[in-house]
GULUM-734462 format. One record per residue: residue number from 1; x, y, z of N, C-alpha, C in turn; residue in three letters. Coordinates in Angstrom, 2 decimals, m for minus. Layout:
N
ATOM    nr       n.x       n.y       n.z      ca.x      ca.y      ca.z       c.x       c.y       c.z   rest
ATOM   NUM         X         Y         Z         X         Y         Z         X         Y         Z    ALA
...
***
This chain:
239
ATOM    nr       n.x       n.y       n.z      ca.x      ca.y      ca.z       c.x       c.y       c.z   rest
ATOM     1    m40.28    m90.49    m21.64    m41.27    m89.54    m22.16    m40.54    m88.38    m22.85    UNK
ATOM     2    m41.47    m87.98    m24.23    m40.29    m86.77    m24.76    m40.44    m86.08    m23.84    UNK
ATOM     3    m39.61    m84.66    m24.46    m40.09    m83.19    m24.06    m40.97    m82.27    m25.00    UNK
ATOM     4    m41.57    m81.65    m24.13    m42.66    m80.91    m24.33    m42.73    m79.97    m25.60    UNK
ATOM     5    m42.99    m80.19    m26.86    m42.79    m79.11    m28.26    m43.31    m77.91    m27.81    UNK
ATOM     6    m44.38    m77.75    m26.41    m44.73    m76.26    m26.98    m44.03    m75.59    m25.64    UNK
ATOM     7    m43.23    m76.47    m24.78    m42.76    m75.64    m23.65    m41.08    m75.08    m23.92    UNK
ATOM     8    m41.01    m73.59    m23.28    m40.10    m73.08    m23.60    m38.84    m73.83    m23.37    UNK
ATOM     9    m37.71    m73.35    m23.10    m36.29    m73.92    m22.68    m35.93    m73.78    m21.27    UNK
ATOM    10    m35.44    m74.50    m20.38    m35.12    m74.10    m18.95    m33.65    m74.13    m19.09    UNK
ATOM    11    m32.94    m72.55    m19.29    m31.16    m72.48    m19.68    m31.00    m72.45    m17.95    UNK
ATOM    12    m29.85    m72.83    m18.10    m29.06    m73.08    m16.90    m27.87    m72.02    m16.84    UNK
ATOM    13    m27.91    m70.56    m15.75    m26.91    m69.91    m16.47    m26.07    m69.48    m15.30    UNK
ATOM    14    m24.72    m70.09    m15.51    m23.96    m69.83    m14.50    m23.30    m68.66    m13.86    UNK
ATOM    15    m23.66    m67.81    m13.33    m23.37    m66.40    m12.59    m21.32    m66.16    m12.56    UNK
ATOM    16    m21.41    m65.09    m13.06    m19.80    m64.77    m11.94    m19.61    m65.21    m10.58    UNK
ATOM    17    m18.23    m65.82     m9.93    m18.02    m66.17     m8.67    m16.82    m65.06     m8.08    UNK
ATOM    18    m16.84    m64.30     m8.83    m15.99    m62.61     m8.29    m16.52    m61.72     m8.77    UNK
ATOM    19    m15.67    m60.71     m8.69    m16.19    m59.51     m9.11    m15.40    m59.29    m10.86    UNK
ATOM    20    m14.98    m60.15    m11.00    m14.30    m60.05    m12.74    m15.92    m59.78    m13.58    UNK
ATOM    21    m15.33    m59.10    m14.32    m16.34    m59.04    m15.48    m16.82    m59.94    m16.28    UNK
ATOM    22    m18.14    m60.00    m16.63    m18.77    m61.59    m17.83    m18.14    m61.81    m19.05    UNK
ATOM    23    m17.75    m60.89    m19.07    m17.13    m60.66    m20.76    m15.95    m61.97    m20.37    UNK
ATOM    24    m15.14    m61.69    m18.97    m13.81    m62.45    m18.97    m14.39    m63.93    m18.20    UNK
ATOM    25    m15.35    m64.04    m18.38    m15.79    m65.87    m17.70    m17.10    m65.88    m18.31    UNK
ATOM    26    m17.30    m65.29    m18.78    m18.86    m66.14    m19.97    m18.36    m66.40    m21.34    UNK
ATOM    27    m18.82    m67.04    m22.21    m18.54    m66.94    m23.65    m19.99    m66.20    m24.35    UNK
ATOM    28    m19.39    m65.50    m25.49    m20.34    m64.49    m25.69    m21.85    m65.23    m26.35    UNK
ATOM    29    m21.60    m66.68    m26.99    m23.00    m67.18    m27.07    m23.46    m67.27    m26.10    UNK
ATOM    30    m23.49    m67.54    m24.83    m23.59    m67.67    m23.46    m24.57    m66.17    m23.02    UNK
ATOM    31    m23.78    m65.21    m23.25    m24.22    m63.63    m23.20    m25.28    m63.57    m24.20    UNK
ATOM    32    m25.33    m63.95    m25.41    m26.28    m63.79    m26.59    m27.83    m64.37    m25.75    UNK
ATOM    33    m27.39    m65.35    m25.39    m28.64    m66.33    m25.10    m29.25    m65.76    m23.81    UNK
ATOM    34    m28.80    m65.29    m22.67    m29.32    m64.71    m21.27    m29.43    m63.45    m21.93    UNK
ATOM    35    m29.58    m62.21    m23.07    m29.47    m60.73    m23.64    m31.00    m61.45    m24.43    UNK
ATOM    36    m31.51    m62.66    m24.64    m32.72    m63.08    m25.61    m33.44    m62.92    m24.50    UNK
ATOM    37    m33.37    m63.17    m23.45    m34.44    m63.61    m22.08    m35.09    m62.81    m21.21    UNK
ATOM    38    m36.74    m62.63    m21.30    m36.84    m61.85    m20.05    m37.16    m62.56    m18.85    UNK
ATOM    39    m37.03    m63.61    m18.36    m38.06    m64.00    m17.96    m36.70    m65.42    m16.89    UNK
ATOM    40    m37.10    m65.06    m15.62    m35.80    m65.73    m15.09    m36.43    m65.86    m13.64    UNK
ATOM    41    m35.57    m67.27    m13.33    m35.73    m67.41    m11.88    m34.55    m66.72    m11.10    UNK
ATOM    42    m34.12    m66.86     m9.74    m33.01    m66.50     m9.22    m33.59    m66.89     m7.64    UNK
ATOM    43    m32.17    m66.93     m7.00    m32.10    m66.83     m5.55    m32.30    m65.75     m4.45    UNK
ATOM    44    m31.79    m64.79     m5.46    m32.22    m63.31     m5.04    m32.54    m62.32     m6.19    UNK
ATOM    45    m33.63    m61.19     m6.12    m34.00    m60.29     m7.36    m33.13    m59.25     m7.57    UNK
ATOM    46    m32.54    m58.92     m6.33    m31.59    m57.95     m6.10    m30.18    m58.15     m6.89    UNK
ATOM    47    m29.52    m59.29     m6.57    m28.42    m59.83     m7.25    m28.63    m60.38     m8.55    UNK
ATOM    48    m29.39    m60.64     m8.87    m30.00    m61.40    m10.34    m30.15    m59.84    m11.15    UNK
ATOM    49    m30.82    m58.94    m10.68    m31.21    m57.96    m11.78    m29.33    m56.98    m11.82    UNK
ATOM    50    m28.52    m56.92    m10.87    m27.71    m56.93    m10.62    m26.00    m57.31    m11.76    UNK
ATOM    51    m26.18    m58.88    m12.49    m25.60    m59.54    m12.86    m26.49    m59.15    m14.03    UNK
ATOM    52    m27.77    m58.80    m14.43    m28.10    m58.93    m15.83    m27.74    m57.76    m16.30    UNK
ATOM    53    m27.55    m56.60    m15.40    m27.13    m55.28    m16.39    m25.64    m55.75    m16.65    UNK
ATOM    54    m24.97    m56.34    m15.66    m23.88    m56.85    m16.30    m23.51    m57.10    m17.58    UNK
ATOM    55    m24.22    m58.11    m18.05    m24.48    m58.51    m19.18    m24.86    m57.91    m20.34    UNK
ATOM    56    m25.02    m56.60    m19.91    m26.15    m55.59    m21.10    m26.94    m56.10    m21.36    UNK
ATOM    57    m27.99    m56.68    m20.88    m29.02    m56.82    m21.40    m29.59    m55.94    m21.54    UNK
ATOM    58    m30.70    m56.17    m22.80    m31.37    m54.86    m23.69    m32.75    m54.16    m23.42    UNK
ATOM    59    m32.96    m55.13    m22.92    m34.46    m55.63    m22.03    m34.64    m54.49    m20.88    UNK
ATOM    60    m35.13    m53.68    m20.87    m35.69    m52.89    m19.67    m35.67    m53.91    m18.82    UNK
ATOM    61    m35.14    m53.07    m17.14    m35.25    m54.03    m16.19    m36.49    m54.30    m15.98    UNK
ATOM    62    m37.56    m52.93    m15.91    m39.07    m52.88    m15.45    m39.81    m54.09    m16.26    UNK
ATOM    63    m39.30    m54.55    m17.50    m39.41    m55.56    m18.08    m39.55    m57.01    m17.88    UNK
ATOM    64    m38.52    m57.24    m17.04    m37.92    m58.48    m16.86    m38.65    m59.23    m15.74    UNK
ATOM    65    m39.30    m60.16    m15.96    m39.79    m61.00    m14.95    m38.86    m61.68    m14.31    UNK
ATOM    66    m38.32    m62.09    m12.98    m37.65    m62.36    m12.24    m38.58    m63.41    m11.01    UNK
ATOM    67    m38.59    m64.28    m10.89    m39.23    m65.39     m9.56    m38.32    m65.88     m8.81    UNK
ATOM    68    m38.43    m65.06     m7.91    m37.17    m65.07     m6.32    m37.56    m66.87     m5.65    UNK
ATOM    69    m36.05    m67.34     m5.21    m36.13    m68.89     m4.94    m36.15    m68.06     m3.08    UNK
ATOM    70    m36.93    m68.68     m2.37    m36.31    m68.07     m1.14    m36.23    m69.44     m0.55    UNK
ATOM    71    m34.72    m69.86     m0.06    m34.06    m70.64      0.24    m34.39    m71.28      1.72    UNK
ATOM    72    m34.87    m70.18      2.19    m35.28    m70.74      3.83    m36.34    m71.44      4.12    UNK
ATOM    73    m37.46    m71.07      3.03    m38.76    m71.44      2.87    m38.42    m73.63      2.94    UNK
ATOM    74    m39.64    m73.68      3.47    m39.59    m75.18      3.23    m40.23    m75.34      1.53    UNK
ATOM    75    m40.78    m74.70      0.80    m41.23    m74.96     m0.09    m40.50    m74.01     m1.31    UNK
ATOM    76    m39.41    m74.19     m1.91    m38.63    m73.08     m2.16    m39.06    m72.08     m3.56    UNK
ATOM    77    m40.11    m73.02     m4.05    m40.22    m72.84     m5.09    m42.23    m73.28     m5.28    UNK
ATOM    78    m42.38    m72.14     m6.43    m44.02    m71.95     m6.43    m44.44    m72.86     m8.42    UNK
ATOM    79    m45.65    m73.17     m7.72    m45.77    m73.90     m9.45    m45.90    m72.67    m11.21    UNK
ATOM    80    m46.29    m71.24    m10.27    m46.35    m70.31    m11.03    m44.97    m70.31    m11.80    UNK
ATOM    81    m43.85    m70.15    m11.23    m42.22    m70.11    m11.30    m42.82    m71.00    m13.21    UNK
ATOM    82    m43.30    m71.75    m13.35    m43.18    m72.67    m14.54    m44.34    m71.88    m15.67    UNK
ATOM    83    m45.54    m71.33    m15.17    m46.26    m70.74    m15.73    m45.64    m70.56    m17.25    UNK
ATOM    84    m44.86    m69.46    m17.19    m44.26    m69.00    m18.51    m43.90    m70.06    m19.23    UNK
ATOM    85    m42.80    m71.02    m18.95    m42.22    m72.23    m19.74    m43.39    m73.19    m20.32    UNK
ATOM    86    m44.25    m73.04    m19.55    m45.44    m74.11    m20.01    m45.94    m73.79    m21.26    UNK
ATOM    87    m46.03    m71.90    m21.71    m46.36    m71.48    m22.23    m46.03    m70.87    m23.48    UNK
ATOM    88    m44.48    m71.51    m23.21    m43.53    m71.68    m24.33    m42.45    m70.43    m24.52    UNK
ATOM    89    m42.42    m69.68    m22.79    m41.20    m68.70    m22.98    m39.92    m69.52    m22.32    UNK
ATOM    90    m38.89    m69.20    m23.12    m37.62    m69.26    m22.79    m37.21    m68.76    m21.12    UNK
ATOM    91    m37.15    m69.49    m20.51    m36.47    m68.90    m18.78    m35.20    m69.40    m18.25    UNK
ATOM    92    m34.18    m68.13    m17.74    m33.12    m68.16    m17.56    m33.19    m68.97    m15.85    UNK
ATOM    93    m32.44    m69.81    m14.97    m31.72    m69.93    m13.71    m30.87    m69.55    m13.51    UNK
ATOM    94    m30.82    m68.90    m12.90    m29.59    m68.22    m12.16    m29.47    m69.07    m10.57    UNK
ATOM    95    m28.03    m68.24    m10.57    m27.73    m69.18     m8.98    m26.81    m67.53     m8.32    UNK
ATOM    96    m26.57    m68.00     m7.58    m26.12    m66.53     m6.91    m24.85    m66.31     m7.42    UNK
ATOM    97    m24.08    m67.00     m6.93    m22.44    m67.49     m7.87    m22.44    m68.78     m8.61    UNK
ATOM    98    m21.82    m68.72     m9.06    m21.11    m70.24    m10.07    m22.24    m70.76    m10.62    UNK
ATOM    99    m22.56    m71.79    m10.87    m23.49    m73.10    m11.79    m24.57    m73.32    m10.92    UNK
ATOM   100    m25.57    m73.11    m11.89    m27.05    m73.11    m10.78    m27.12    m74.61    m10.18    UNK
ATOM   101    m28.32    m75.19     m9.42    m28.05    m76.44     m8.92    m27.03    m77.50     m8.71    UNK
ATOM   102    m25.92    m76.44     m8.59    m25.10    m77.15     m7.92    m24.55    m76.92     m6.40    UNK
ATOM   103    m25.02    m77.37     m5.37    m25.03    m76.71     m4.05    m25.90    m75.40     m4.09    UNK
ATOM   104    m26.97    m75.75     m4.60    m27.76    m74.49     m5.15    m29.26    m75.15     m5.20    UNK
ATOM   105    m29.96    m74.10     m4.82    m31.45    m74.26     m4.15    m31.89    m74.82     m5.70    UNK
ATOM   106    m31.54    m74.28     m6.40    m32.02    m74.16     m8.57    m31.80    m75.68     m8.93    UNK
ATOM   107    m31.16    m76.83     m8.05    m31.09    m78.39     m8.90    m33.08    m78.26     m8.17    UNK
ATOM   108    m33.56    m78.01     m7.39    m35.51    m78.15     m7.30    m35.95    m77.70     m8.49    UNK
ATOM   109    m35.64    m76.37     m8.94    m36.53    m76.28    m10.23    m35.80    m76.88    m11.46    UNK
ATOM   110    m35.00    m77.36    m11.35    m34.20    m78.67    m12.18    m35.08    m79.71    m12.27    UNK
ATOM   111    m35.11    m80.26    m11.27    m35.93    m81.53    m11.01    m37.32    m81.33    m11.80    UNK
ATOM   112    m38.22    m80.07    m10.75    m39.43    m80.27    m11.77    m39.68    m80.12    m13.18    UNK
ATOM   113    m38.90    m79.46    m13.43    m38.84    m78.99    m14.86    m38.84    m80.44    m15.88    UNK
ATOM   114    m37.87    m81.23    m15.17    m37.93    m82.48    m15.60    m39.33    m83.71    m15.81    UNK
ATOM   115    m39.30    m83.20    m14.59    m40.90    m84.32    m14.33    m42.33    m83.24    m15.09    UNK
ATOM   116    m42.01    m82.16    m15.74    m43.07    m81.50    m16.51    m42.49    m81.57    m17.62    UNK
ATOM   117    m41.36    m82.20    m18.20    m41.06    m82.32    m19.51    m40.39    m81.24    m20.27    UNK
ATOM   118    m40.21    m80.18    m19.32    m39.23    m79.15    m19.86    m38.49    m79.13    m20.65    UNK
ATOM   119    m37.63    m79.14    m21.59    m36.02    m79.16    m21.89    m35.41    m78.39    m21.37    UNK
ATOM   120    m34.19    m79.01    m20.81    m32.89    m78.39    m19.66    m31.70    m78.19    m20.72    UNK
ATOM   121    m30.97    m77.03    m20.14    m30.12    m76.88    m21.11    m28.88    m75.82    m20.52    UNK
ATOM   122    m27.87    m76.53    m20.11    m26.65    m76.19    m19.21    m25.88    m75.42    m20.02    UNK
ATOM   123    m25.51    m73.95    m19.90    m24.83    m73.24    m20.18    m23.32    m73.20    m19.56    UNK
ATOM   124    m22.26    m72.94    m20.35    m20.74    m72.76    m19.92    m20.20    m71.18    m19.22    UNK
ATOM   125    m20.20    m71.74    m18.22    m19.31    m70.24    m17.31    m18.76    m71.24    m15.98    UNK
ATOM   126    m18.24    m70.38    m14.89    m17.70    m70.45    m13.94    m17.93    m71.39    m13.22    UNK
ATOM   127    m17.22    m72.70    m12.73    m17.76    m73.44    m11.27    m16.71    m73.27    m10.44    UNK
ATOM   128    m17.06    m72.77     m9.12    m15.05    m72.87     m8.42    m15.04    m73.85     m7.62    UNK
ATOM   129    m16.06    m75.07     m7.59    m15.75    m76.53     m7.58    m14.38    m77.14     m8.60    UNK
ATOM   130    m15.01    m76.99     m9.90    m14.25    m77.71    m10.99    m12.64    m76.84    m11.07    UNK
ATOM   131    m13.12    m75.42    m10.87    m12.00    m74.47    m10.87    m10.98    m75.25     m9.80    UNK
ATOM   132    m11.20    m75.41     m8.44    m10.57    m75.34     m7.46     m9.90    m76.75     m7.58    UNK
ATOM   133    m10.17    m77.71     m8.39     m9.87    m79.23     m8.51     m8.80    m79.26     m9.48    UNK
ATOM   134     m8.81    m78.31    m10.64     m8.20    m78.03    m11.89     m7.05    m77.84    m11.41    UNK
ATOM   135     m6.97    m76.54     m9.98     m5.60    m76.41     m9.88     m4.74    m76.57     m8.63    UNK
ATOM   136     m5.88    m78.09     m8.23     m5.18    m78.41     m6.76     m4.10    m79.57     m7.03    UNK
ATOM   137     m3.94    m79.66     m8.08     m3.04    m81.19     m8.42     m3.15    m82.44     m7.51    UNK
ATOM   138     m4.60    m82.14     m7.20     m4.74    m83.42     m6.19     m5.81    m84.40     m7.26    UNK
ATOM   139     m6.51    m85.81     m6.66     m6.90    m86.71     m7.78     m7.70    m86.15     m8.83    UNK
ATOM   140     m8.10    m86.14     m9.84     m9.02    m85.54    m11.07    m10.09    m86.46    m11.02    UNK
ATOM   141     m9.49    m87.64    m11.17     m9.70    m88.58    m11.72    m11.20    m89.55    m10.41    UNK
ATOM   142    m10.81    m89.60     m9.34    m12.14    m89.59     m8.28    m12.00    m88.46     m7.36    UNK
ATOM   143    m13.26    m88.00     m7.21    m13.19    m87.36     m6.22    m14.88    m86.95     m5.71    UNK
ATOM   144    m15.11    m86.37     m4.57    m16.52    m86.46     m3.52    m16.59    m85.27     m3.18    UNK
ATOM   145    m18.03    m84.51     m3.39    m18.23    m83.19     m3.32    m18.69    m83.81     m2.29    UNK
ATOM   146    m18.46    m82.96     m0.36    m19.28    m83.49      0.73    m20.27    m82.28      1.28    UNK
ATOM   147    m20.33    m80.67      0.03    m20.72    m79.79      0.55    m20.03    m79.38      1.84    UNK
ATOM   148    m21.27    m78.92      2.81    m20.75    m78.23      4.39    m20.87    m78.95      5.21    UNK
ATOM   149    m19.70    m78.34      5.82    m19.12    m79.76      7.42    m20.57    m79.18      8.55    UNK
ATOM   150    m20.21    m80.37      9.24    m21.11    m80.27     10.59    m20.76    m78.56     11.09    UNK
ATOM   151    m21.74    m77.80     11.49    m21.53    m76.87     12.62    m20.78    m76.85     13.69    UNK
ATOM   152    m20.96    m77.82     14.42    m20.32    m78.06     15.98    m19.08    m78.97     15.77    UNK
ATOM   153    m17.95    m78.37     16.39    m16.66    m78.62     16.00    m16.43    m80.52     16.30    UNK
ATOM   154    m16.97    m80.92     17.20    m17.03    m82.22     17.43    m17.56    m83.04     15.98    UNK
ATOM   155    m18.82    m82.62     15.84    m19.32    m83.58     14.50    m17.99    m83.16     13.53    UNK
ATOM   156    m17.96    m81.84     13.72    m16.72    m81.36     12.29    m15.67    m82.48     12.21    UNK
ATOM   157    m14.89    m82.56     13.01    m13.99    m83.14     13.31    m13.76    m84.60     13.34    UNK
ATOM   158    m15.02    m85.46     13.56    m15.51    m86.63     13.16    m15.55    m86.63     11.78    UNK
ATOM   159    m16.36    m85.91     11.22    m16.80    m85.64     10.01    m15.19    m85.95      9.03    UNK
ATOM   160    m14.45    m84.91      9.54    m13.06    m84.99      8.50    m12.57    m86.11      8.87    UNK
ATOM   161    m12.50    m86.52      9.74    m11.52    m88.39      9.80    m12.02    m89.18      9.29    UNK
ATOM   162    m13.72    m88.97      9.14    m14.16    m89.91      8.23    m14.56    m90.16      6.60    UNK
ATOM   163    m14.06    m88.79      6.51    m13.28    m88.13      4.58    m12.19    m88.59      4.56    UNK
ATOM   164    m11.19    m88.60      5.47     m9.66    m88.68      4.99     m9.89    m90.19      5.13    UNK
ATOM   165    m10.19    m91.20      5.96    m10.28    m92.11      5.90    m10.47    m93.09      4.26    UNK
ATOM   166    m11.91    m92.16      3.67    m12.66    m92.69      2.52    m11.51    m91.94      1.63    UNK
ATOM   167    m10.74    m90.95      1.67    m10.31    m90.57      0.53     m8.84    m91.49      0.58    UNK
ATOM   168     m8.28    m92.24      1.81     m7.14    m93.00      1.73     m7.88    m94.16      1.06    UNK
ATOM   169     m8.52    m94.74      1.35     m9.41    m96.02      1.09     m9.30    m95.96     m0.64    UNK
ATOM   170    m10.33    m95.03     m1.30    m10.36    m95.29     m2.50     m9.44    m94.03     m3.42    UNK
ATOM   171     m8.73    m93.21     m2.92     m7.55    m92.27     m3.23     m8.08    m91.12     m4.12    UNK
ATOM   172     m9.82    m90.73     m3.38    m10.38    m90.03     m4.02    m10.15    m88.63     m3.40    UNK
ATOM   173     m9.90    m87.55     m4.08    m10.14    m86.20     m3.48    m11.33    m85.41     m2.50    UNK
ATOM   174    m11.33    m85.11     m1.59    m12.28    m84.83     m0.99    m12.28    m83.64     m1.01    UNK
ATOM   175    m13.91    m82.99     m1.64    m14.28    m81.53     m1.44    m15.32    m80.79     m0.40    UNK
ATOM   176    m14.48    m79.50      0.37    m15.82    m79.03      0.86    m15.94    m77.56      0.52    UNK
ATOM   177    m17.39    m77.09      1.04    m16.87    m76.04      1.24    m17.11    m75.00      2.20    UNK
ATOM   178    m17.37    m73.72      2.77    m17.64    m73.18      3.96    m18.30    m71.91      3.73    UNK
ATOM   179    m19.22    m71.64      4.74    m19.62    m70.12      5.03    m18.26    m69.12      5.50    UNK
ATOM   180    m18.07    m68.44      4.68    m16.54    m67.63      4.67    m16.10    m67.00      5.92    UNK
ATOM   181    m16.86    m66.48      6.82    m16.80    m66.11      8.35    m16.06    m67.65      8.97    UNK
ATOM   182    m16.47    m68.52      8.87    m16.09    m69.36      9.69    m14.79    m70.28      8.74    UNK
ATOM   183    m14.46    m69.95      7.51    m13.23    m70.59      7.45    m11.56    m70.86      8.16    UNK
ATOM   184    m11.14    m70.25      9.33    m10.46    m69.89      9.80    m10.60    m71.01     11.27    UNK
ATOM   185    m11.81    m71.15     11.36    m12.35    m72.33     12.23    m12.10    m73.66     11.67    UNK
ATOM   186    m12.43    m73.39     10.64    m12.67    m74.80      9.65    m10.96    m75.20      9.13    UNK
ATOM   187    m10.21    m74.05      9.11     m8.52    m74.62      8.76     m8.06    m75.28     10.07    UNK
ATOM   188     m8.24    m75.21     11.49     m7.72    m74.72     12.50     m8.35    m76.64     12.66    UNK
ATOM   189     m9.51    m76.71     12.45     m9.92    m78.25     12.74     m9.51    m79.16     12.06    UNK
ATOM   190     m9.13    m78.75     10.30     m8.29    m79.19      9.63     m6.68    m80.02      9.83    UNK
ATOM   191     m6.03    m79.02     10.70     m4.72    m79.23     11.04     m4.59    m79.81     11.83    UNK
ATOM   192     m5.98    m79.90     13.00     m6.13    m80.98     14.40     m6.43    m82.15     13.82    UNK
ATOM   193     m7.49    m82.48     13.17     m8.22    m83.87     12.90     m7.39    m84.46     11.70    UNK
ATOM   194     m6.61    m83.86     10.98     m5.91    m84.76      9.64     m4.63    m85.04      9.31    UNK
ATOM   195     m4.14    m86.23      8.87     m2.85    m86.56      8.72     m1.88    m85.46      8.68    UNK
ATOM   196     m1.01    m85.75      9.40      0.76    m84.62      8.79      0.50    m84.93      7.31    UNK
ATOM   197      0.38    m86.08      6.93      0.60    m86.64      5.26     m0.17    m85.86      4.17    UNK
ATOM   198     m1.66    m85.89      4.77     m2.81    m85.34      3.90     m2.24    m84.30      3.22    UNK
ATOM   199     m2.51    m84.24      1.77     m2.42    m83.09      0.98     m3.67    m82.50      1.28    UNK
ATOM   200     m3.68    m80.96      2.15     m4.59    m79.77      1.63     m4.79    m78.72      0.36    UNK
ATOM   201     m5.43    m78.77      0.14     m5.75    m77.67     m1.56     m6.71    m76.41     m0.91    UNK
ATOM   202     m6.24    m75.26     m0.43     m6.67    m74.24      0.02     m6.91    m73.40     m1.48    UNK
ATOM   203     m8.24    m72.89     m2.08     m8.38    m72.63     m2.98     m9.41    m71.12     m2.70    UNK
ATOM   204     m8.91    m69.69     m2.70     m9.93    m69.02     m2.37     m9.95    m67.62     m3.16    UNK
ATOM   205    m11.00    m66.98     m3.03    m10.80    m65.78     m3.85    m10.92    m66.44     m5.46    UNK
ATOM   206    m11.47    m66.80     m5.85    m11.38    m67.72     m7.15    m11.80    m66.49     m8.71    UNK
ATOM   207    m10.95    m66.28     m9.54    m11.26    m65.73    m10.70    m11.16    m64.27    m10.19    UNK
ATOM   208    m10.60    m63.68     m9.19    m10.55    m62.46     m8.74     m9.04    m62.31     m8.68    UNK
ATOM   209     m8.86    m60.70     m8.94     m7.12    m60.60     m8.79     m6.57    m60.92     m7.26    UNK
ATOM   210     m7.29    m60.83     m6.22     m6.64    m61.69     m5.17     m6.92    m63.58     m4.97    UNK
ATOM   211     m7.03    m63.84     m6.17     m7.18    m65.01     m6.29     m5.73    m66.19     m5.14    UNK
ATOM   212     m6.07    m67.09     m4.41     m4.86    m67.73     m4.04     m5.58    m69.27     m4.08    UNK
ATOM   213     m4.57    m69.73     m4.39     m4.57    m71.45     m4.52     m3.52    m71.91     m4.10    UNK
ATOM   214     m3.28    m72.91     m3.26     m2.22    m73.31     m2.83     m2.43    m74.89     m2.41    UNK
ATOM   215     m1.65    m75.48     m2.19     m1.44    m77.59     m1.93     m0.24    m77.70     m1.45    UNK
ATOM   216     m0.51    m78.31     m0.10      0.48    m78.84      0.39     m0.02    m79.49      1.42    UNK
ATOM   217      1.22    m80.45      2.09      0.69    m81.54      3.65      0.37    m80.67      4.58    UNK
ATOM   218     m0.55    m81.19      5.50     m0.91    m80.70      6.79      0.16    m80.23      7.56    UNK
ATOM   219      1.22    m80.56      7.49      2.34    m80.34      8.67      2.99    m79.01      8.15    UNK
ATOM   220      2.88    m79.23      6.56      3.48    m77.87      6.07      2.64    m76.65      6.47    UNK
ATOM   221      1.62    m77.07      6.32      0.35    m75.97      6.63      0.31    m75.11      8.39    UNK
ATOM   222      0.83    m76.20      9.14      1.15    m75.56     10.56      2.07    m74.84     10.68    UNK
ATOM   223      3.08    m74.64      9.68      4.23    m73.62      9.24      3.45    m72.23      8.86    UNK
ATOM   224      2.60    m72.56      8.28      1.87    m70.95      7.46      0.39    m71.16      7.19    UNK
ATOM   225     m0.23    m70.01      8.12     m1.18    m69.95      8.42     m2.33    m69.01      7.89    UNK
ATOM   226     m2.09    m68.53      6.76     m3.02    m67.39      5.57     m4.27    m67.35      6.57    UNK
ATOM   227     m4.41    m66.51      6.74     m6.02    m65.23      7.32     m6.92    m65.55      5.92    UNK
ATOM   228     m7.95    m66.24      6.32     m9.20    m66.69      5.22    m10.85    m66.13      5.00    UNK
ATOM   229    m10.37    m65.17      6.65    m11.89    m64.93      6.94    m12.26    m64.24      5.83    UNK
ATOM   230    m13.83    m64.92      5.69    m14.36    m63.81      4.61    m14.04    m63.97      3.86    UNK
ATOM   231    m12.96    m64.72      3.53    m12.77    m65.03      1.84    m13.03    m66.04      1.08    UNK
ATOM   232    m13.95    m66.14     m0.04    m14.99    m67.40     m0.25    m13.82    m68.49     m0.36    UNK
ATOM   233    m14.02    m69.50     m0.29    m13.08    m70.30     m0.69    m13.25    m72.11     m0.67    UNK
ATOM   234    m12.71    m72.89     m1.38    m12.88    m74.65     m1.34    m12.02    m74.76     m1.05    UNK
ATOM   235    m11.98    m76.08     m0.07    m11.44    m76.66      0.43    m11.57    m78.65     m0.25    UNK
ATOM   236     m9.98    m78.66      0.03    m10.13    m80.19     m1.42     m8.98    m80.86     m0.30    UNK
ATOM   237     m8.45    m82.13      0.01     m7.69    m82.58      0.30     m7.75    m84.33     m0.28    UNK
ATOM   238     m6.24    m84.42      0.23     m5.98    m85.78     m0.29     m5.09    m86.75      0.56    UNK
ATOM   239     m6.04    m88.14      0.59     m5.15    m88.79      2.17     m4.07    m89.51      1.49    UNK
***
């Protein structure tokens, strides 16, 4: 089925994942096109109106229509959210950091947008998925986003033997990633449940001047032990 001639555009616009400025991780058509828009979803209104003065936008904030995703909700998203697009305005997605619907509540209004005939249209900025893969020198070539590990250190721990397993099997990279409070938990189960052999890709702080990336075997890793709490970060390894 086409898409819809009289419905607006659904841009896809990928947020900063630090505190660096847009100027240094957006491209300025990128900026041109979210500076045209009033009219935007987001995860939060607070952080969304937040990231658009960023941007200079020209647009009075009092202006700007904004439709908050609230993530906890079982229903995350309202059919109004489309109102405008139906009606042939241009609406921005936002995601909190990095690339909207990706580990991001925003692939739902992806979806419908689709099944109402929208046109979707993915804008270039920041992922610190793709970032964190770029400079783990681990596989490029396959690799398995598994999102977030189990909660309870038992499933966790199952959980990773049965990544390193699949990533020896087909020699694919395995990605996760964590609520930043608990990364320090999540290295510590790391070094218990996975090969001496396994290459780890500790990737955190991403596009920020305390940026650190680092790869090496598990055994090396029990040598040096970097303090993570709180600091956003992916986690990539290789069996």
């Amino acid at each position: 089925m086409s898409e819809s001639a009289s419905a607006g555009i659904l841009y896809l616009i990928p947020a900063t994942i630090s505190q660096e400025s847009v100027a240094w991780s957006l491209p300025e058509n990128v900026l041109n096109i979210i500076r045209s828009l009033d009219v935007f979803i987001a995860e939060n209104e607070k952080t969304a109106r937040h990231f658009l003065k960023q941007c200079n936008i020209t647009i009075p904030q009092q202006q700007l229509t904004i439709f908050e995703l609230n993530k906890h909700a079982g229903n995350v998203f309202e059919q109004s959210f489309f109102v405008p697009l139906l009606n042939g305005k241009n609406t921005g997605l936002l995601s909190e950091a990095g690339c909207p619907a990706v580990a991001d509540p925003g692939s739902l209004i992806v979806a419908e947008a689709h099944r109402q005939n929208i046109k979707v249209v993915p804008l270039t900025g920041p992922s610190s998925l793709l970032l964190a893969l770029m400079a783990s020198g681990l596989n490029g070539q396959q690799f398995a986003f598994g999102g977030y590990l189990p909660k309870d250190r038992d499933e966790r721990i199952a959980a990773l033997r049965k990544a390193e397993k699949e990533s020896a099997l087909k020699k694919q990279t395995q990605i996760f990633i964590e609520t930043p409070y608990r990364n320090n938990a999540l290295f510590e189960d790391m070094l218990a449940a996975l090969s001496s052999q396994t290459k780890l890709c500790i990737a955190a702080d991403l596009n920020s001047e305390n940026q650190y990336i680092k790869t090496c075997r598990i055994s090396e890793w029990k040598k040096h032990k970097p303090n993570l709490n709180k600091r956003p970060a992916v986690w990539l390894f290789l069996a």
